[in-house]
C-alpha positions in Angstrom: -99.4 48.9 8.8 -95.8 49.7 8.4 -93.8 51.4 11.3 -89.9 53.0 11.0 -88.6 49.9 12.0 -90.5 48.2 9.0 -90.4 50.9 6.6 -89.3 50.0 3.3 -87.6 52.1 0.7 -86.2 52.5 -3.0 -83.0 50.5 -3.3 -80.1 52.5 -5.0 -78.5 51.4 -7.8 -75.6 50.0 -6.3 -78.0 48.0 -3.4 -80.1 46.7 -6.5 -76.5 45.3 -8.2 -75.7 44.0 -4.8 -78.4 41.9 -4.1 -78.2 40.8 -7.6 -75.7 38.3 -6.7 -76.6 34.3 -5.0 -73.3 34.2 -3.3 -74.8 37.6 -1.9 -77.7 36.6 -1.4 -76.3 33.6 0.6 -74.1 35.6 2.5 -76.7 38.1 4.1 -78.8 34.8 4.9 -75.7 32.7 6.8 -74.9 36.6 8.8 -78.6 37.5 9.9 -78.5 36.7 13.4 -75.1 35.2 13.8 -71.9 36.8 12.6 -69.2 35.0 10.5 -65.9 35.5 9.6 -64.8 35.1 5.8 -63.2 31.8 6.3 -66.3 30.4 8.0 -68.7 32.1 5.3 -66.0 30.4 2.5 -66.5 27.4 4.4 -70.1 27.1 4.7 -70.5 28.1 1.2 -67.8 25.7 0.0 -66.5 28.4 -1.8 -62.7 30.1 -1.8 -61.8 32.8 1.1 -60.7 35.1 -1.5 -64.3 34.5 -3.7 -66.4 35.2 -1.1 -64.3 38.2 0.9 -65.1 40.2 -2.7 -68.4 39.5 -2.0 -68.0 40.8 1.8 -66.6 43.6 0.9 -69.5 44.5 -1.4 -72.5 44.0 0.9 -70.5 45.9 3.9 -69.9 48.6 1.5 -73.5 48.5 0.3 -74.6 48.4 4.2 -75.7 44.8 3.6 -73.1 43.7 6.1 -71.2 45.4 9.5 -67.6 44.7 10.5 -67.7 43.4 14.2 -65.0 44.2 16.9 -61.7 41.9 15.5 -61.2 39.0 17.2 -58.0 36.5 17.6 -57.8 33.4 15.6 -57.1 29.7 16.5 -53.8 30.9 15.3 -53.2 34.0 16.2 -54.6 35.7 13.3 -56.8 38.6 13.4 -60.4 38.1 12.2 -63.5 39.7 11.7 -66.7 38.9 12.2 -69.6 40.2 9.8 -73.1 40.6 10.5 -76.3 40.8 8.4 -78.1 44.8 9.0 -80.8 43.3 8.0 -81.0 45.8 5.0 -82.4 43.5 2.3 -85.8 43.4 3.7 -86.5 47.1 4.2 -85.9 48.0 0.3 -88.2 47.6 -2.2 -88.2 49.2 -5.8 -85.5 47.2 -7.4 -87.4 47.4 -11.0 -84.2 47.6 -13.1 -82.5 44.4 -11.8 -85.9 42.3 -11.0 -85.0 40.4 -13.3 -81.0 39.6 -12.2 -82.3 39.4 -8.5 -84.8 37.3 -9.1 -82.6 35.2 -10.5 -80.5 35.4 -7.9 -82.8 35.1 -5.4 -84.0 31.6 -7.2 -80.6 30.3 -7.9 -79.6 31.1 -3.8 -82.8 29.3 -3.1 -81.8 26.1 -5.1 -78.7 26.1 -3.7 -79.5 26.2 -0.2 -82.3 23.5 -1.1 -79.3 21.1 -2.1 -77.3 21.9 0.7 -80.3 21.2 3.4 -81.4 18.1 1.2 -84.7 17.5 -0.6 -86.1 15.5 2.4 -85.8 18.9 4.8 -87.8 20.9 2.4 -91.6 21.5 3.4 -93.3 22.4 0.5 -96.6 23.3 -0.9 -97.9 23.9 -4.6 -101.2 25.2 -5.6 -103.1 27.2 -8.3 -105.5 30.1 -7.1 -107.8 32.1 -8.9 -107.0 35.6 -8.1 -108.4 39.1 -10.0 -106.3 42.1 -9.0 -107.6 43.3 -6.6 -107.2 39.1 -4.9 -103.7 39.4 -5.7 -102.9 42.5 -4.4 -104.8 41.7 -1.4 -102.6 38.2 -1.3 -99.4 39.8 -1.5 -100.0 42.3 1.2 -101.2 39.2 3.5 -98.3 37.3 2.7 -95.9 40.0 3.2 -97.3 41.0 6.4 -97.1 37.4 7.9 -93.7 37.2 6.9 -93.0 40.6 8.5 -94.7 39.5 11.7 -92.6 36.2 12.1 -89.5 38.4 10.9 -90.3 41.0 14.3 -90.6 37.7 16.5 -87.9 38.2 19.1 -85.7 34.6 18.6 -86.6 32.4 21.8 -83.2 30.1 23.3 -84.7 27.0 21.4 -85.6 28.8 17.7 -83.7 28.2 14.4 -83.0 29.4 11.7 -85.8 28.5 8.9 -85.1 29.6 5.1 -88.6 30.9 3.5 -88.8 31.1 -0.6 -91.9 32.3 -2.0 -93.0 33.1 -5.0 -96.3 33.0 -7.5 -96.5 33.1 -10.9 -99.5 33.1 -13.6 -100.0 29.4 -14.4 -100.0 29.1 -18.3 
């Protein structure tokens, strides 16, 4: 059961090209509970400030991402800090880009695979034998354990944990 804080709607056309991106998809995972300037997301991604403010500036103008209150530099320079609205996970109906998200969304996963190191990842691989109505029923299980771990308030000891899942008919 779904509640307006977990309600999920149709993703325009311009959210749906948004998430479409792994750099994006990256970007909304390093700023969900922790806001990050440019440079720092450039740095974390080992990518150039000027790369990744493009991307910045499309997930804050997509509602992906919200400017924080400025802040002063080691330098003096102004920053700002952006954080995740945690936007992504209440969408759904992304049918005309599937395809480039999930991309995306496989190509983001790899990536932060690499970066973490095979050793970190805790995997599991299986075949099931599902008729629709099993798969249907396994989707909506999975989704709602995700959602209830997602609604967990984050304790002083918790960190961050990246989750990929997928299934796929085994040929």
């Amino acid at each position: 059961m779904t509640d307006d804080t977990t309600a999920r709607r149709p993703a325009s056309g311009a959210e749906a090209a948004a998430l479409a991106s792994a750099v994006r998809l990256r970007i909304i995972r390093l700023t969900a509970r922790r806001a990050l300037t440019n440079k720092e997301i450039a740095g974390r991604l080992d990518k150039d400030p000027a790369t990744t403010l493009y991307h910045v500036r499309k997930l804050v103008a997509t509602g992906f991402l919200v400017a924080q209150p400025s802040r002063t530099g080691a330098r003096g320079s102004k920053e700002i800090p952006y954080l995740g609205t945690g936007l992504s996970w209440r969408l759904t109906d992304k049918a005309e880009y599937a395809d480039e998200i999930g991309q995306a969304a496989l190509a983001a996963y790899l990536e932060e695979v690499t970066d973490a190191g095979i050793g970190e990842l805790r995997q599991n691989r299986m075949i099931l034998q599902l008729d629709d109505a099993g798969l249907a029923e396994f989707a909506g299980r999975v989704t709602a354990l995700l959602e209830e771990f997602i609604a967990r308030p984050a304790g002083p000891d918790s960190q961050d944990i990246g989750v990929y899942v997928a299934w796929y008919p085994s040929r």
